[in-house]
py3Dmol code that shows the C-alpha trace and the ligand (Angstrom):
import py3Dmol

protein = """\
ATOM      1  CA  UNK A   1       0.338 -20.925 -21.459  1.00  0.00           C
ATOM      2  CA  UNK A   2       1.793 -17.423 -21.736  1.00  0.00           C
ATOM      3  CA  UNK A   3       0.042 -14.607 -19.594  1.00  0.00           C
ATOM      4  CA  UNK A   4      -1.597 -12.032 -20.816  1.00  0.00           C
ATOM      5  CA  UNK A   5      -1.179  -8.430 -19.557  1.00  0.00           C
ATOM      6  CA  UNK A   6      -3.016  -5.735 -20.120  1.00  0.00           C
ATOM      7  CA  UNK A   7      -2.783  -1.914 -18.673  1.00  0.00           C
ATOM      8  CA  UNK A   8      -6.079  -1.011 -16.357  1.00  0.00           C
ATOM      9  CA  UNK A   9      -5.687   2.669 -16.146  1.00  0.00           C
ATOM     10  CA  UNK A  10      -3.624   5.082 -18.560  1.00  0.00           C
ATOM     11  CA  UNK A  11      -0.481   5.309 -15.940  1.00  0.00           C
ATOM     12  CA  UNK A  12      -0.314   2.722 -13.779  1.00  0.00           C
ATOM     13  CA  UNK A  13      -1.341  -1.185 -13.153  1.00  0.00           C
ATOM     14  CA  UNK A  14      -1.750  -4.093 -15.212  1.00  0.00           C
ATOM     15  CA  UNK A  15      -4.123  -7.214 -15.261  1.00  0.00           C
ATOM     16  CA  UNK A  16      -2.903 -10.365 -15.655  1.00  0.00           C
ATOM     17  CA  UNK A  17      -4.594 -13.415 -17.145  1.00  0.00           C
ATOM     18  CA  UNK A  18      -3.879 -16.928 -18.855  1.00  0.00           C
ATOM     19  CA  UNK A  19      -1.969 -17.642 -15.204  1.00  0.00           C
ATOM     20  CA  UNK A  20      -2.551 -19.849 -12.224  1.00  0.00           C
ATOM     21  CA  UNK A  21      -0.776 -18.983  -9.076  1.00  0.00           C
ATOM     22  CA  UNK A  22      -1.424 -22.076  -7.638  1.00  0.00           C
ATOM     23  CA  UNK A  23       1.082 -23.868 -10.191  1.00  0.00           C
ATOM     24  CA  UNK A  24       4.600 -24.084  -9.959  1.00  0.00           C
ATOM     25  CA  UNK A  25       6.139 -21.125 -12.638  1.00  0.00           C
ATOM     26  CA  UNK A  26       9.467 -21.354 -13.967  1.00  0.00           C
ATOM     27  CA  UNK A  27      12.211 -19.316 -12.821  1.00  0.00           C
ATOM     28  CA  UNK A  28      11.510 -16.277 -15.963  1.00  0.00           C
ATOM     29  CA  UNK A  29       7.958 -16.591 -15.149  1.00  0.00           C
ATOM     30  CA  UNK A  30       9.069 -15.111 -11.559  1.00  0.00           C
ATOM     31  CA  UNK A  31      11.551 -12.422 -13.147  1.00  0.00           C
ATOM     32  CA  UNK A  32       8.959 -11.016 -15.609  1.00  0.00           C
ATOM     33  CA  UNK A  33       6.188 -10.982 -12.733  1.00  0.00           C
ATOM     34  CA  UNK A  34       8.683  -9.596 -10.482  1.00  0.00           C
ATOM     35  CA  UNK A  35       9.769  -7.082 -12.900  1.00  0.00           C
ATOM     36  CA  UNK A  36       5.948  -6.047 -13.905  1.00  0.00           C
ATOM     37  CA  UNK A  37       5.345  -5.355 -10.250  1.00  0.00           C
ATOM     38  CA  UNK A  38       7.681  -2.601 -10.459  1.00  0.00           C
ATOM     39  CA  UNK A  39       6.687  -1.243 -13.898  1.00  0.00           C
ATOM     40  CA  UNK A  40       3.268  -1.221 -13.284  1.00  0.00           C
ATOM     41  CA  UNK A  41       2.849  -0.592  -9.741  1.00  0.00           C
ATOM     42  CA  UNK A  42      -0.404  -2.534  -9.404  1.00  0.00           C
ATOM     43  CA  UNK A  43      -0.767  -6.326 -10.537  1.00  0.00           C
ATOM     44  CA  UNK A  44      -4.696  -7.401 -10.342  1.00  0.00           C
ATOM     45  CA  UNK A  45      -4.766 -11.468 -10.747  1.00  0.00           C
ATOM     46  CA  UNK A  46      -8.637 -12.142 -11.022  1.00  0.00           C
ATOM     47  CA  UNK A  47      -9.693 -15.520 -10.445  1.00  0.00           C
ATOM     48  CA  UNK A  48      -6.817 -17.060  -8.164  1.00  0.00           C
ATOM     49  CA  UNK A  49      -8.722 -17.887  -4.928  1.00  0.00           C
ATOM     50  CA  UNK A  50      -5.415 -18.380  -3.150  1.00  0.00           C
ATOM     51  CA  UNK A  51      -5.688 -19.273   0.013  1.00  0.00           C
ATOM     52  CA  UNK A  52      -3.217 -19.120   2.977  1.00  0.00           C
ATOM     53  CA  UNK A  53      -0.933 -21.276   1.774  1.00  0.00           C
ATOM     54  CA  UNK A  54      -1.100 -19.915  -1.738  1.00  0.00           C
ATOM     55  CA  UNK A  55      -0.509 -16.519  -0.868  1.00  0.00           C
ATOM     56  CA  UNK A  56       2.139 -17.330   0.906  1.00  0.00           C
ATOM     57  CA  UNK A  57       3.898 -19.309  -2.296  1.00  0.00           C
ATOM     58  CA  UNK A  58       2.482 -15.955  -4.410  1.00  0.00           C
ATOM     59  CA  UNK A  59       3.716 -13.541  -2.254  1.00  0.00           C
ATOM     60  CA  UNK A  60       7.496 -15.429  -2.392  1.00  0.00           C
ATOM     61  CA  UNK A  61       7.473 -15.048  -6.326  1.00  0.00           C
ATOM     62  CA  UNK A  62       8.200 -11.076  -5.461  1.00  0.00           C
ATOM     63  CA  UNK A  63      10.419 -11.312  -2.223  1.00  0.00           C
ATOM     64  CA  UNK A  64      10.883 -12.488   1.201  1.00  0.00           C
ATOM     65  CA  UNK A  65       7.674 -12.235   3.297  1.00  0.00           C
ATOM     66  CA  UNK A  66       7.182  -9.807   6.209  1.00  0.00           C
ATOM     67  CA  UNK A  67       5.594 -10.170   9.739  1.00  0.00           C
ATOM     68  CA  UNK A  68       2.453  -8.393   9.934  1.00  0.00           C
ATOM     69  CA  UNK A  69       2.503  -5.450  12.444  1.00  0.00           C
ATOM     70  CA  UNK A  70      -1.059  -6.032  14.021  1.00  0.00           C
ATOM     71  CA  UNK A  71      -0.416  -9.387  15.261  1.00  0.00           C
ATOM     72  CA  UNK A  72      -4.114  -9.742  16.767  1.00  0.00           C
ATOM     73  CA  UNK A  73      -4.796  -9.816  12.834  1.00  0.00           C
ATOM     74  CA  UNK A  74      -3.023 -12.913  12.047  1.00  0.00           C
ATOM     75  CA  UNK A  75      -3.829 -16.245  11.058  1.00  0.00           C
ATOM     76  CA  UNK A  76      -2.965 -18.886  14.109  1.00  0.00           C
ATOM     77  CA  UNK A  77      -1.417 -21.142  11.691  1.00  0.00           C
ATOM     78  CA  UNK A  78      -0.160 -18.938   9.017  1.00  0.00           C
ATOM     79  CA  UNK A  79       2.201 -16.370  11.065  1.00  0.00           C
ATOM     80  CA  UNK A  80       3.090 -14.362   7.717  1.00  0.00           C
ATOM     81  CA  UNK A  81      -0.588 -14.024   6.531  1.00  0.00           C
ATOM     82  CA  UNK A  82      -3.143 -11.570   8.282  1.00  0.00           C
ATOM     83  CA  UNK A  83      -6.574 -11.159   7.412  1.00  0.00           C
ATOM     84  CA  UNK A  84      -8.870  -7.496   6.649  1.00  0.00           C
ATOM     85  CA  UNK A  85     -12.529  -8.899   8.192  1.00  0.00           C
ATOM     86  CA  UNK A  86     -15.675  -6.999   8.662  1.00  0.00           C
ATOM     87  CA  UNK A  87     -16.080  -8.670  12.305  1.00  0.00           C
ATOM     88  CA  UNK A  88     -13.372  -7.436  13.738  1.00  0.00           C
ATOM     89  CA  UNK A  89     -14.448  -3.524  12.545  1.00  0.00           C
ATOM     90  CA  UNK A  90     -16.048  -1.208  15.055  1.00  0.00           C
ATOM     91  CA  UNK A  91     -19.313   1.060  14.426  1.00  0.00           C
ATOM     92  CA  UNK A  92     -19.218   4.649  14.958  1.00  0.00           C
ATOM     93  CA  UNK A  93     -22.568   6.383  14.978  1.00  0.00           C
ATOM     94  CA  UNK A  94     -23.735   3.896  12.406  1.00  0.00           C
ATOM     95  CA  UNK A  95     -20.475   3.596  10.158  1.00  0.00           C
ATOM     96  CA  UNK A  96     -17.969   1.437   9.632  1.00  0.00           C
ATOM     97  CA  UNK A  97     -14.293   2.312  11.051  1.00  0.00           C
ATOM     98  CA  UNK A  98     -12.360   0.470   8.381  1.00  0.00           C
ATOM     99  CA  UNK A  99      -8.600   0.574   8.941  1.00  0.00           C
ATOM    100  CA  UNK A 100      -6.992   2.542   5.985  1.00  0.00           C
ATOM    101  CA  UNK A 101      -9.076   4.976   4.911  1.00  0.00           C
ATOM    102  CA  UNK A 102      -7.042   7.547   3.807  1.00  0.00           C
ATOM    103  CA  UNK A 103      -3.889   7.489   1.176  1.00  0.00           C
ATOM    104  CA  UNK A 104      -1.327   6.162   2.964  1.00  0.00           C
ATOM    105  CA  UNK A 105       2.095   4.089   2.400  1.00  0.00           C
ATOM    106  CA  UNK A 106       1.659   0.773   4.508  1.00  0.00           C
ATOM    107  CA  UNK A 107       4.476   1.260   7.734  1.00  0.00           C
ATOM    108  CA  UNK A 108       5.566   4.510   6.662  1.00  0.00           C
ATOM    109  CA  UNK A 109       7.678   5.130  10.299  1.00  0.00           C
ATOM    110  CA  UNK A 110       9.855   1.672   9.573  1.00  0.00           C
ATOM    111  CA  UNK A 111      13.148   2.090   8.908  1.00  0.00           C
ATOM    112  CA  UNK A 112      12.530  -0.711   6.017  1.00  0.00           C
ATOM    113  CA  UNK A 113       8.754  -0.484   5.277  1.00  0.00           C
ATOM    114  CA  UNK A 114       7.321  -3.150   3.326  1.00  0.00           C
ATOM    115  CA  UNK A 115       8.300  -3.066  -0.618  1.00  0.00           C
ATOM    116  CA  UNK A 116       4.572  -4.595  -1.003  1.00  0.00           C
ATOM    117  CA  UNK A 117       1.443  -5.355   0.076  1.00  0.00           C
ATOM    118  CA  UNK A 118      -1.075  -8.019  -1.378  1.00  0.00           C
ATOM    119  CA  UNK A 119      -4.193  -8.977  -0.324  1.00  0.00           C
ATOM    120  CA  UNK A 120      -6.557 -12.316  -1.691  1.00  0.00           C
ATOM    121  CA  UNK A 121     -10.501 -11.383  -1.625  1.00  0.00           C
ATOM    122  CA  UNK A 122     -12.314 -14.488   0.031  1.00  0.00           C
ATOM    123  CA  UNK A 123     -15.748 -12.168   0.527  1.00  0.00           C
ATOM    124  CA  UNK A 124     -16.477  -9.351  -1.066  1.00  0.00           C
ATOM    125  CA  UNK A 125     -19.838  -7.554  -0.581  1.00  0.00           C
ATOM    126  CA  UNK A 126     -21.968  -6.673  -3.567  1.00  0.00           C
ATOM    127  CA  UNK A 127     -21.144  -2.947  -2.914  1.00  0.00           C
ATOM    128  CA  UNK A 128     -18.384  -0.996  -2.168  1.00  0.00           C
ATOM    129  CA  UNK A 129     -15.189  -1.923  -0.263  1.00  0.00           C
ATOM    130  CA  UNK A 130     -13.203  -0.329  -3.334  1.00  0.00           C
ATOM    131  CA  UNK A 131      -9.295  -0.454  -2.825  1.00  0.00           C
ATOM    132  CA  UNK A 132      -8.240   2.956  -4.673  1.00  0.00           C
ATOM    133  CA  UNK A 133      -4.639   3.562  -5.814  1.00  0.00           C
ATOM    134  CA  UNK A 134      -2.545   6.767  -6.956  1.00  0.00           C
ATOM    135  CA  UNK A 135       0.245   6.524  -8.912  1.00  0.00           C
ATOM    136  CA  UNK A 136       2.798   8.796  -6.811  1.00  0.00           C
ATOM    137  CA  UNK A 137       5.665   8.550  -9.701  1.00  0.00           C
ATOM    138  CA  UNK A 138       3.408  10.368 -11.968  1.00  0.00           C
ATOM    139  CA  UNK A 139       2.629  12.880  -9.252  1.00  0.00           C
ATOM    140  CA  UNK A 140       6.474  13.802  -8.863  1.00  0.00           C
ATOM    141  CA  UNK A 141       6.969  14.093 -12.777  1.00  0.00           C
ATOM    142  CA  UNK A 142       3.715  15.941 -12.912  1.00  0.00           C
ATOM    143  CA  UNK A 143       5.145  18.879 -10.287  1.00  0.00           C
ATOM    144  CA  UNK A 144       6.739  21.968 -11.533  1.00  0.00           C
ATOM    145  CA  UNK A 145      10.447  22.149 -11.761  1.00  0.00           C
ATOM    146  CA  UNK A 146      11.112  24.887  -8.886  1.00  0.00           C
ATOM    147  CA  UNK A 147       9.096  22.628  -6.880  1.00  0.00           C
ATOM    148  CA  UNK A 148      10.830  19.295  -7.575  1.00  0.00           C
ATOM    149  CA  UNK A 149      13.939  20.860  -7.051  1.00  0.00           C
ATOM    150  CA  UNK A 150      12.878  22.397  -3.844  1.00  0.00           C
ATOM    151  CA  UNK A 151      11.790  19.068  -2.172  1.00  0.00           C
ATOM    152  CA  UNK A 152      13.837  16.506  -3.088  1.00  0.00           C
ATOM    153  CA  UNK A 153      16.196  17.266  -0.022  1.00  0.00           C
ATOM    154  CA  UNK A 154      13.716  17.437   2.221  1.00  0.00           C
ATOM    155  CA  UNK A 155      12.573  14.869   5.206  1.00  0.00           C
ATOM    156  CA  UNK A 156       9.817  14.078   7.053  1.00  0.00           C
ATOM    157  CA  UNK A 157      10.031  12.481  10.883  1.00  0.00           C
ATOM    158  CA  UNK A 158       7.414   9.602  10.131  1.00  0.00           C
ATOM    159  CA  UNK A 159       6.088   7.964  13.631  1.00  0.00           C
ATOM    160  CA  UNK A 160       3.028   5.622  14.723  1.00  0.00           C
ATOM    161  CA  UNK A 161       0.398   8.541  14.865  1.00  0.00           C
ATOM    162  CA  UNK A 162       0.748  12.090  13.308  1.00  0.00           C
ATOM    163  CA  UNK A 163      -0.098  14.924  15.793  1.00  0.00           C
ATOM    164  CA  UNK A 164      -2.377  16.033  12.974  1.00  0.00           C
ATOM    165  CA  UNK A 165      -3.560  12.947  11.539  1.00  0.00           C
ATOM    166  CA  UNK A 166      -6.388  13.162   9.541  1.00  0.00           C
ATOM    167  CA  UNK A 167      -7.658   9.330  10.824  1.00  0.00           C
ATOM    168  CA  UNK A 168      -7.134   7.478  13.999  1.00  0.00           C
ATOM    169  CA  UNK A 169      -5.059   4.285  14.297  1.00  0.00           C
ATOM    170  CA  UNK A 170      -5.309   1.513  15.721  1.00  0.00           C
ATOM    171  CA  UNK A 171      -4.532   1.706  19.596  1.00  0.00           C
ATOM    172  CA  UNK A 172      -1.862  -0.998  20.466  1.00  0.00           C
ATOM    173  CA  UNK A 173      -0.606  -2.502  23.592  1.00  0.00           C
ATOM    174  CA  UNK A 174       1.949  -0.808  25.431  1.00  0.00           C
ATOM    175  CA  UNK A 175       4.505  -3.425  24.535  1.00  0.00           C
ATOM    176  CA  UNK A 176       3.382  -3.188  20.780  1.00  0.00           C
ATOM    177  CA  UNK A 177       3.545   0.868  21.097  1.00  0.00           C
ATOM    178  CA  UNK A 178       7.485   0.332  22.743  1.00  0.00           C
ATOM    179  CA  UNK A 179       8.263  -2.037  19.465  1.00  0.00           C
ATOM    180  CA  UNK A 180       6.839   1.091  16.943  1.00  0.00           C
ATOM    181  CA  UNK A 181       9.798   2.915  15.574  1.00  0.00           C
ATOM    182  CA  UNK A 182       9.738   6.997  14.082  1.00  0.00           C
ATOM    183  CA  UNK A 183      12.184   7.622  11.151  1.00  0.00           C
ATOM    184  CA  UNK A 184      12.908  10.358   8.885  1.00  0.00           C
ATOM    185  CA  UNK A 185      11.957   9.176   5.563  1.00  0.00           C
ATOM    186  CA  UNK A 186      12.635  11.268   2.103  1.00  0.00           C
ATOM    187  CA  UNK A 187       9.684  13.436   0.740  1.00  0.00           C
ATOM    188  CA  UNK A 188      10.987  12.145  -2.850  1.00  0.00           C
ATOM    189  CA  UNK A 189      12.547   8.438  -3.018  1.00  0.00           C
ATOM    190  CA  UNK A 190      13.930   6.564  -5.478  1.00  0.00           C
ATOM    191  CA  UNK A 191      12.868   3.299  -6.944  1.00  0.00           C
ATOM    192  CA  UNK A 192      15.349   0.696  -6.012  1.00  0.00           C
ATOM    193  CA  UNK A 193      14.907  -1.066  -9.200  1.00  0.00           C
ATOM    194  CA  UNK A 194      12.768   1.062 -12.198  1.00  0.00           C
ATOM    195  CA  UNK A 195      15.081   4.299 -10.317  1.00  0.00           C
ATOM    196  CA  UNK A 196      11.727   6.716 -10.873  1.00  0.00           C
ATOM    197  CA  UNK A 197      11.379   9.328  -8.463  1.00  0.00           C
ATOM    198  CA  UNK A 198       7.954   9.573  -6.481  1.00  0.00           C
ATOM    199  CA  UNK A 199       6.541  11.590  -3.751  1.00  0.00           C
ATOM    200  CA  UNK A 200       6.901   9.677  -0.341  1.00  0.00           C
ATOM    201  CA  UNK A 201       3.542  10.778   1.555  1.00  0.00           C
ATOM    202  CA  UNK A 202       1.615   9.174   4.391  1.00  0.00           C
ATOM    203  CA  UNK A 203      -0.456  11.971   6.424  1.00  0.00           C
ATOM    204  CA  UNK A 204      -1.542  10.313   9.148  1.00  0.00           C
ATOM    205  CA  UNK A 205       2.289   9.391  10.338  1.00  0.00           C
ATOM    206  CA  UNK A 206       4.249  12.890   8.936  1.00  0.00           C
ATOM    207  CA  UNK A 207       5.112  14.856  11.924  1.00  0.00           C
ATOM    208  CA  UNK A 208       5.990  17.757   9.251  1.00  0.00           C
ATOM    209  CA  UNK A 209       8.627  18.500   7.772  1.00  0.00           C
ATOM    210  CA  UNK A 210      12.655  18.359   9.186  1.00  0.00           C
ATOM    211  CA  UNK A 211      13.301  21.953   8.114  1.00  0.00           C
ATOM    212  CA  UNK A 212      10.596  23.462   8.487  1.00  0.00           C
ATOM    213  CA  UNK A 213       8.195  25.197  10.938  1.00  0.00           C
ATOM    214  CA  UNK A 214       4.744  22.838  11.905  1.00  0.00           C
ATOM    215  CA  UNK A 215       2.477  25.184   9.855  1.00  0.00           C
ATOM    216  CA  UNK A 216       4.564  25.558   7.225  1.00  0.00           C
ATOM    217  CA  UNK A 217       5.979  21.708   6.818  1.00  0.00           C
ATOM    218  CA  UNK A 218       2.200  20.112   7.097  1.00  0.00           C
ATOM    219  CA  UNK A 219       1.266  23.503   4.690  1.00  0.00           C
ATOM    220  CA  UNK A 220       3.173  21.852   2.260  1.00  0.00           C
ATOM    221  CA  UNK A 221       2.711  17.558   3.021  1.00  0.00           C
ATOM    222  CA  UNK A 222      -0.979  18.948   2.483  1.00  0.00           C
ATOM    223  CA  UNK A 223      -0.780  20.506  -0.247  1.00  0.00           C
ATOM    224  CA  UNK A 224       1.540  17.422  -1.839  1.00  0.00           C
ATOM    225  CA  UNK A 225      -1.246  15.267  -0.930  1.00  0.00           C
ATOM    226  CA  UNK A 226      -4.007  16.937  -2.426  1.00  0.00           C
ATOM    227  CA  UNK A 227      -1.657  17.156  -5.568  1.00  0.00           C
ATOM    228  CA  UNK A 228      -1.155  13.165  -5.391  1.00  0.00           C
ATOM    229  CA  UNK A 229      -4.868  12.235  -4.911  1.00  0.00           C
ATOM    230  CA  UNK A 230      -6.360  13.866  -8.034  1.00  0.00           C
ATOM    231  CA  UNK A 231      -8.117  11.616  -9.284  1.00  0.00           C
ATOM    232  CA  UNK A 232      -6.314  11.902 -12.508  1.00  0.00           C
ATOM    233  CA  UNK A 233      -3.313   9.549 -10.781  1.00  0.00           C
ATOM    234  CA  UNK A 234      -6.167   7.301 -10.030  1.00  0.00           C
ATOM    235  CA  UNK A 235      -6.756   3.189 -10.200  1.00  0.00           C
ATOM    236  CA  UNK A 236      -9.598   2.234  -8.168  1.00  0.00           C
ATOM    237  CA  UNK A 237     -10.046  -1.370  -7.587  1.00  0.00           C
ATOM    238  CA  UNK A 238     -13.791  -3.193  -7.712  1.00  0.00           C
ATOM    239  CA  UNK A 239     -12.858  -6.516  -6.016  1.00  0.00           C
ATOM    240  CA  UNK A 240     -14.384 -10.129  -6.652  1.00  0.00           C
ATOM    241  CA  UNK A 241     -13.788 -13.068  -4.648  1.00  0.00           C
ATOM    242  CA  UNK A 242     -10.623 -14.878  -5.677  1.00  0.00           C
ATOM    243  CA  UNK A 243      -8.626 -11.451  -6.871  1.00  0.00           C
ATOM    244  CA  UNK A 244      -5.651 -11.741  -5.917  1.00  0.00           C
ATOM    245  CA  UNK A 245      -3.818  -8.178  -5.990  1.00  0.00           C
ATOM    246  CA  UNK A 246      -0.469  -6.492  -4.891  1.00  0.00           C
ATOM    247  CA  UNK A 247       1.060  -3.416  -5.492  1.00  0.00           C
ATOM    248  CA  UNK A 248       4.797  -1.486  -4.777  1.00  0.00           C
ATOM    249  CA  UNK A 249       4.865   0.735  -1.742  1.00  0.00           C
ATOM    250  CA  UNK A 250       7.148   3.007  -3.170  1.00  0.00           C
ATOM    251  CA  UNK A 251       5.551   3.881  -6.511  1.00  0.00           C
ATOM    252  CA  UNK A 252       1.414   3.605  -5.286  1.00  0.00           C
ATOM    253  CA  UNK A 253      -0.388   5.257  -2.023  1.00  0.00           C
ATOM    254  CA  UNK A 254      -3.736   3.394  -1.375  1.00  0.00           C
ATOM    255  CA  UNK A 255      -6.891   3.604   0.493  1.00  0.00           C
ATOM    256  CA  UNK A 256      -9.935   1.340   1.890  1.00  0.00           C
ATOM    257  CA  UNK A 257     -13.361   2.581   1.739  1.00  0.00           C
ATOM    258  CA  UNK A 258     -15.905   2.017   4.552  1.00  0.00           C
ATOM    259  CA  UNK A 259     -18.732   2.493   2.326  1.00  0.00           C
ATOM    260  CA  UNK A 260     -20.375  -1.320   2.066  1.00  0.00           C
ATOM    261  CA  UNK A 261     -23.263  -2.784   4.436  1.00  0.00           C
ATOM    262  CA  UNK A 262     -21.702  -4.257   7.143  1.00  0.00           C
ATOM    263  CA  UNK A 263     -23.920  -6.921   7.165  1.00  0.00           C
ATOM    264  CA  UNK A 264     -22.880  -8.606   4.077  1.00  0.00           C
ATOM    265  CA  UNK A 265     -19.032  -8.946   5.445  1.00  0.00           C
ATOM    266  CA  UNK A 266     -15.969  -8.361   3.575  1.00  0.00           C
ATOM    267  CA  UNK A 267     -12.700 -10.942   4.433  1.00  0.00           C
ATOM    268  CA  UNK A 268      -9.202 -10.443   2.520  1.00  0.00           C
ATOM    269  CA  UNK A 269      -6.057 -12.447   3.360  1.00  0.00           C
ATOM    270  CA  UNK A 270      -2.827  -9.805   3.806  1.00  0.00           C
ATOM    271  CA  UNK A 271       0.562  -9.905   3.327  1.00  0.00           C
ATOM    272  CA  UNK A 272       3.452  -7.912   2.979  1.00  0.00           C
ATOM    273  CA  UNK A 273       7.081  -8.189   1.488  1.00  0.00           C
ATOM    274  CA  UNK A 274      10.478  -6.853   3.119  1.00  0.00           C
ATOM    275  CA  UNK A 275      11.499  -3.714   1.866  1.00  0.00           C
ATOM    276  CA  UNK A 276      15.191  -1.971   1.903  1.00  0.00           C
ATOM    277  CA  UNK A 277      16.026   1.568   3.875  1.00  0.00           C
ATOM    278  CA  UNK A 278      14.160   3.843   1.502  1.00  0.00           C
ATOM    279  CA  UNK A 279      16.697   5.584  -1.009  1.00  0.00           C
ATOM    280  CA  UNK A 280      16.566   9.462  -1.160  1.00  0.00           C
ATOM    281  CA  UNK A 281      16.470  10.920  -4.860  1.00  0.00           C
ATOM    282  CA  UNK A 282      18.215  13.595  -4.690  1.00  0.00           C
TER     283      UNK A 282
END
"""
ligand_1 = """\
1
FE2
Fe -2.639 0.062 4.009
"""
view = py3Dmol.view(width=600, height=400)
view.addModel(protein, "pdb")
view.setStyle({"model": 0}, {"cartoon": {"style": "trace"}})
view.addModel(ligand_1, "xyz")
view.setStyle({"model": 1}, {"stick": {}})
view.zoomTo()
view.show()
């Protein structure tokens, strides 16, 4: 069986078919995944139903697996694998608070965040509950020259909660909050392995920019952002049970959308993969 792959938006992602996860792949079936990953940003599996123990044999094909940072989110006999459920979700005035829901890079303020994410869809409700993806490579080559040049040596302090975050986290303990680290992270990185440049944003951790007055530094993260989020740079994901789905931190920001009946209930397995120190471009 050879797998198929085929692109799912014109810059980013790729579907791939005519694979089972479950199976044991050869050693170049694990260098060509691993090396599509970081092509294509975005690798949709449809059809894998992987549970726990699946994902967790999955999730080793691209690298080392990483503790999840919400630990009240975690499965009690699967350490490395949390879970996104509807039941655990508050209501505000009516609406769902889901956790997510605005472009963001997962653990932005680690000194290593995680090189990927990946969740497996166990329910999915008829409606909504989109994952949406922008292709943050694109959005650096897309900039003009002046201001490529201008922001490559910049830095941002990234920490657990921007003072002008545009969503609210969730709270933690006081001994999870001491554990939560603040770094200064590039505004452009570089791709470890494909070596593309791509705008490093995450607006609800950026505490400006290093540089840089307040107005001024979250003037321009703003502005970056809205440039990023066109939906031009735009995969949007319509899950179905047994997708399995993960996608590079470093080339992708993503987002969850609240907009599905509660009622229905929506329950995703999560993991993520250890990342290296984030590489400047410049
Ligand atoms: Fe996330």
């Amino acid at each position: 069986m050879t797998m198929e792959i085929s692109p799912i938006s014109p810059h980013f992602g790729a579907k791939i078919t005519a694979i089972d996860l479950k199976k044991d792949l050869d050693r170049d079936t694990h260098a060509k995944l691993k090396s599509l990953l970081s092509e294509f940003a975005v690798l949709v599996f449809p059809k894998q139903f992987l549970g726990p123990a699946d994902l967790v044999r999955a999730g080793e094909i691209f690298g080392d697996l990483m503790p999840q940072q919400l630990q009240k989110y975690v499965l009690p006999d699967f350490p490395m694998v949390g879970y996104n459920s509807t039941k655990d979700l508050p209501l505000k005035d009516g609406k769902l608070q889901v956790r997510g829901e605005n472009y963001h890079t997962d653990h932005s303020n680690s000194v290593c965040p995680p090189k990927a994410t990946a969740l497996s869809a166990v329910t999915i409700p008829s409606k909504g509950g989109d994952t949406q993806f922008v292709d943050v490579r694109q959005a650096f080559d897309d900039l003009p020259l002046g201001l490529q040049e201008k922001i490559v040596h910049l830095r941002s302090l990234h920490v657990h909660e921007s003072s002008r975050s545009p969503r609210t986290f969730t709270k933690l303990s006081e001994e999870d909050f001491a554990k939560i680290p603040k770094v200064y992270q590039p505004l452009v990185i570089r791709h470890p392995v494909s070596k593309r440049p791509a705008l490093y944003l995450n607006t609800g951790r950026m505490e400006g920019i290093e540089t840089m007055d307040a107005d001024e530094g979250f003037a321009l993260i703003n502005s970056l952002y809205e440039h990023a989020t066109d939906t031009k740079y735009e995969y949007r994901h319509r899950w179905a049970e047994g997708d399995f789905v993960i996608w590079d931190n470093r080339s992708v920001m993503h987002q969850a959308n609240a907009d599905y009946n509660p009622e229905e209930g929506r329950y995703l397995y999560r993991i993520m993969l250890e990342g290296d120190a984030l590489q400047a471009f410049a």
